[in-house]
N, C-alpha and C positions, 0 to 999 in steps of 0.2 A: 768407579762411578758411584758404585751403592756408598761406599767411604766416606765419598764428599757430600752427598747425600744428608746422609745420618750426621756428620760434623755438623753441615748446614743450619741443622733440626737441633741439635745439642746448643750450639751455639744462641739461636732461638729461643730457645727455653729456657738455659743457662746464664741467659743475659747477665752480664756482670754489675751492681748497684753503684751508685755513685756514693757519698758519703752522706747520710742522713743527717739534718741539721742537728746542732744537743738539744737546743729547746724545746723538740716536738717530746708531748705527752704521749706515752704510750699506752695502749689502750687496757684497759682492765675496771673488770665490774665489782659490784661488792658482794662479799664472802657470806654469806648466811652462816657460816660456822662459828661466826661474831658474834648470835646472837643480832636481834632486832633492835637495833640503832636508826631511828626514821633522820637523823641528822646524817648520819655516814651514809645511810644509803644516798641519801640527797646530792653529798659531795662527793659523790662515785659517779656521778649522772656525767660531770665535766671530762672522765677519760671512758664515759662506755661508748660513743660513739653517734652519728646520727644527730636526731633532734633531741636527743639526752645532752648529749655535749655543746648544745645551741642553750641548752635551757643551763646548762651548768656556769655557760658566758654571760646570759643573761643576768644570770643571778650575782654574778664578779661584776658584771657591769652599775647594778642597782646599788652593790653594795661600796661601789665607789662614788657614784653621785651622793649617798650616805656619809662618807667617809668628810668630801666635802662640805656637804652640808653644814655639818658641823665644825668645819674650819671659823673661827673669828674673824668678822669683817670689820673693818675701818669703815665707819659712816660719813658719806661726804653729802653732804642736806642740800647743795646746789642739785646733784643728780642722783636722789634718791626719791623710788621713786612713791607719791602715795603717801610719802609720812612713814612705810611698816620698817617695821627693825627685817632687815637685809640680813641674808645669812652667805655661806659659799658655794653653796647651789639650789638653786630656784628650780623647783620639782614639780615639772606641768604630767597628771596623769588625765590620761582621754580614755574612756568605754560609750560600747555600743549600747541601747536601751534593754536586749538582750540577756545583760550583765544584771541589769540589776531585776528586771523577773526572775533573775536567778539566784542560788543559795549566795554567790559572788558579792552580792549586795552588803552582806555580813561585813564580809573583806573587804571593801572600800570602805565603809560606812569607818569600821578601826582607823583605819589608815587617817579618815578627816575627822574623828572623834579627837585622837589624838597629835592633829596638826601634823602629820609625817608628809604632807606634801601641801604644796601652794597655790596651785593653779587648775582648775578641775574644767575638761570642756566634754559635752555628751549631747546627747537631741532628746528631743521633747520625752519621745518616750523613758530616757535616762531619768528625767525629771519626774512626771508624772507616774508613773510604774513604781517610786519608792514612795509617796503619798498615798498612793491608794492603798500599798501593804500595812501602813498605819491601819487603816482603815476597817481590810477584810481580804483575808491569806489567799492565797495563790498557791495550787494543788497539784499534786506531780498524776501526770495523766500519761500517754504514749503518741509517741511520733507517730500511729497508724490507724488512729480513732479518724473515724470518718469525719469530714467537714459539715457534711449537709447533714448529720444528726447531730453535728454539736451545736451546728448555728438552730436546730427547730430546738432545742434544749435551753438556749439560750448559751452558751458557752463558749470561751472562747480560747482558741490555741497557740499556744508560743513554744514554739517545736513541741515539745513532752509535758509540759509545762499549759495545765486548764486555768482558767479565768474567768468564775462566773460574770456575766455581765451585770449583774446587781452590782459588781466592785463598782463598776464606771458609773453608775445612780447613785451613788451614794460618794463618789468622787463628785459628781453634775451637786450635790445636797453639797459638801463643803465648799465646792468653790465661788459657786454663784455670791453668799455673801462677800466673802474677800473680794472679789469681783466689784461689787457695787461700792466697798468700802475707797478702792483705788479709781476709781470714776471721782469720789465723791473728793480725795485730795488731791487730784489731777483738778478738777472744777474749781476746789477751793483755796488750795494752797499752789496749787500750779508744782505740783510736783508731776514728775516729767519721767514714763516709766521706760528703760530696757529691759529684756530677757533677763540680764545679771541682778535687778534689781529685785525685776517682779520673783525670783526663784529664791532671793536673798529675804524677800518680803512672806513667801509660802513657808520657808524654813523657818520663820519665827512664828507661822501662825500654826503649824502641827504640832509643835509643840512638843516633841514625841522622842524619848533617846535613841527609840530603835530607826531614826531618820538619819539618812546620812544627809539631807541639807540642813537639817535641825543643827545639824554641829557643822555643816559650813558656815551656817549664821552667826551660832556661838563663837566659832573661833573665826569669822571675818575671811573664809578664805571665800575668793571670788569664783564663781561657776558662769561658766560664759555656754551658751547653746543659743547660735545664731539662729537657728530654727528651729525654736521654741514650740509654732504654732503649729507642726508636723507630727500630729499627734491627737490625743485626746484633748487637750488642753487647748490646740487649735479648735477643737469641737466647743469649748466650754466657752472659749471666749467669742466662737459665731454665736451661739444660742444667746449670751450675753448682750451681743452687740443688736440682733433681732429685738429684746427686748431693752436694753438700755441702751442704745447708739450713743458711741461718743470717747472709748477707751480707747488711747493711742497707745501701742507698746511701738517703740521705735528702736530700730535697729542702727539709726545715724543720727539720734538726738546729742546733741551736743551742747556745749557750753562754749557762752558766747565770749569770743578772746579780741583783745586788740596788739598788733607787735609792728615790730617796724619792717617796710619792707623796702629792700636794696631797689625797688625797680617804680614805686609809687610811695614812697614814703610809710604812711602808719595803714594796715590794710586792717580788714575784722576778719576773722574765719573761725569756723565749730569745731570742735574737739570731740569725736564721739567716744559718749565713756567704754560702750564696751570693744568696739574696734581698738581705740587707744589702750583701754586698760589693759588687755590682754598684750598688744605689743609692747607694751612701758616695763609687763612682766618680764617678758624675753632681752629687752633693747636695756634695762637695766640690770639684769642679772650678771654677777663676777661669775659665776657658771649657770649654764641650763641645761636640765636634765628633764630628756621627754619619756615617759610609760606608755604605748601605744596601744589597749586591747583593742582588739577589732578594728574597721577598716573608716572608709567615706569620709563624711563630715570631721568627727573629730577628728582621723589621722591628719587630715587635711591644716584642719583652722589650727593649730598646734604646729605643724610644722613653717604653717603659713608665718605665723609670729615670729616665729626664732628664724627666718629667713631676716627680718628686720634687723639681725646679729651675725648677720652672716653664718648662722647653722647652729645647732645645739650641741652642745661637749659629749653626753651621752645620751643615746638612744636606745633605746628597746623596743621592737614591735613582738606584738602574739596575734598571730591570726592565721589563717589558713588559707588567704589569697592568692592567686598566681597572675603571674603578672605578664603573659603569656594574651592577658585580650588589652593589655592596656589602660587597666585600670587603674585609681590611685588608690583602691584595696588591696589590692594587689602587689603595688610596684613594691621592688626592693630596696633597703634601705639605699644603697647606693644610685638610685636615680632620684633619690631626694638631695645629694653628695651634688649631682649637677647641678641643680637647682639652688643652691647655696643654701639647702635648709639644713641639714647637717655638716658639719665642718669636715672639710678635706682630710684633713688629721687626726677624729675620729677615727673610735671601730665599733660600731653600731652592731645590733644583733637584733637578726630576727630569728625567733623562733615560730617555728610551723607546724601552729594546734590550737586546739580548740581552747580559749581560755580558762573554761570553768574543771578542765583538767589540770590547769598548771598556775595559772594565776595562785591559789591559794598555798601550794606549795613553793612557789617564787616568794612570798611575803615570808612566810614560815622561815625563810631563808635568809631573810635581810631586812626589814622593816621590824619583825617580833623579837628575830636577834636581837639587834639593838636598841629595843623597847624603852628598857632603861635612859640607856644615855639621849635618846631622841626625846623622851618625856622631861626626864632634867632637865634641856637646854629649852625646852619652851616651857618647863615652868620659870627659869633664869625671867624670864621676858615679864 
């Protein structure tokens, strides 16, 4: 009895394995006795395991959207879209306003200085938070400074991260004239503002290298933030509207089209530029490649577009969401897979962390790589 026993127990624990596939990487870290290589240790990240090995796919995954990019495309001028020179993957990156309070800001700002991506979607605070740094710095404070002594201080808090509120007076001092400037060719020239427009109009009036819309402007790439006015800038344009009434920023302004139609003959309908421009991105690209920092809005209106394509080629989220209440910060890439926002045949990667740890090491990794040849091909243009 005890015999069969103990066999039982061997047998248990003895389990025999089945044959491991060849492909799997096996796992191993990097050797300090190499000396400090911040590039190998990086490429050590993909067999340590964990959310090292998430960041190490991420980083194969960027550098493939890269890879194409730079592939040569055939222009076909019936569906192209916008007039721009078309490349072999159209590179929408999304951040939370969060990002750019932060030192992260540096890191994007690169990336659209020098055109390494083409579609930028974020909320107001994204927009507003890197104008005001023109303006007057934002100070590393602590996650645990009291509230109600910052606010009698006047200060204000973005997790560790102080913000005297004089920044936002002297953000209220620059904006107010732009403000009345865009009333006055809305009145007189009937110019007709969006979000993408009115951010594309701020980026030319700061003026400022250290802006990352300053060189959206310069280099024309489009920033789309459907709620714009979710923020201070929603505050700038109340206090405006109290004293000047009359600025329409519209989020469905359109341009007025006539076509034919199968069921009434010639019909007229609006074209909204920033709903459409952002999908014309997605619905015209030979590939789309999304960068996801953080969750809500942008994850959303980015994925929302390349649903118009039936899903984007490559994906990358970074955030720390779980998807456990049902959120769409949360959810995984694979329930975007349902939804036809990522393609079926995809392999998408999220990595699960804070961005302003890995983001800037993710670039380091694949955008700075390839600096050179990514700058080449848009000076070619």
């Amino acid at each position: 009895m005890a015999e069969n026993i103990v066999a039982a127990a061997k047998e248990a624990v003895l389990k025999t394995s089945c044959d491991v596939p060849e492909n799997l990487l096996t796992i191993k870290g990097y050797d300090f006795n190499k000396g400090v290589d911040l590039h190998e240790v990086l490429k050590s990240y993909l067999t340590t395991g964990f959310q090292s090995s998430s960041l190490g796919l991420a980083i194969q995954q960027i550098n493939q959207m890269i890879e194409k990019r730079l592939e040569p495309v055939e222009i076909d001028e019936e569906n192209q879209a916008d007039g721009e020179k078309k490349n072999g993957c159209t590179i929408f990156l999304g951040f939370t306003s969060n990002l750019i309070s932060s030192g992260v800001r540096e890191t994007i700002r690169y990336l659209v200085e020098h055109k390494m991506v083409d579609v930028i979607v974020t909320t107001a605070g994204g927009i507003e938070e890197d104008f005001i740094k023109c303006l007057a710095p934002t100070f590393l404070g602590d996650f645990n400074i009291s509230g109600k002594d910052l606010r009698q201080k006047g200060i204000n808090r973005i997790g560790n991260l102080l913000v005297p509120n004089d920044n936002y007076c002297k953000f209220e001092d620059w904006m107010m004239p732009i403000l009345d400037q865009m009333l006055l060719e809305q009145q007189t020239e009937g110019t007709l503002w969006t979000p993408s427009r009115m951010i594309h109009r701020l980026g030319k009036e700061i003026n400022n290298p250290e802006s990352v819309y300053y060189w959206a402007y310069k280099n024309n790439i489009p920033v789309f933030s459907p709620a714009l006015t979710d923020g201070s800038l929603g505050d700038m344009i109340f206090f405006h509207s109290v004293r000047s009434p009359g600025l329409v920023l519209d989020i469905v302004e359109g341009t007025k089209c006539v076509r034919a139609s199968p069921w009434s003959g010639l019909s007229i309908w609006f074209s909204p530029p920033d709903i459409r421009g952002i999908n014309r991105k997605a619905l015209y690209a030979k590939r789309s490649g999304a960068i996801i920092l953080g969750g809500g809005l942008v994850k959303h209106h980015i994925n929302n577009a390349n649903l118009m394509r039936n899903g984007s080629d490559y994906t990358v989220y970074v955030n720390t969401g779980q998807e456990f209440d049902g959120s769409d910060s949360g959810a995984t890439p694979d329930e975007a897979v349902s939804w036809g926002k990522i393609r079926g045949d995809a392999k998408p990667i999220k990595v699960f962390a804070e961005a302003t740890l890995v983001f800037p090491l993710i670039v380091a990794q694949t955008f700075a790589r390839h600096a050179d040849r990514l700058i080449a091909d848009k000076q070619v243009d």
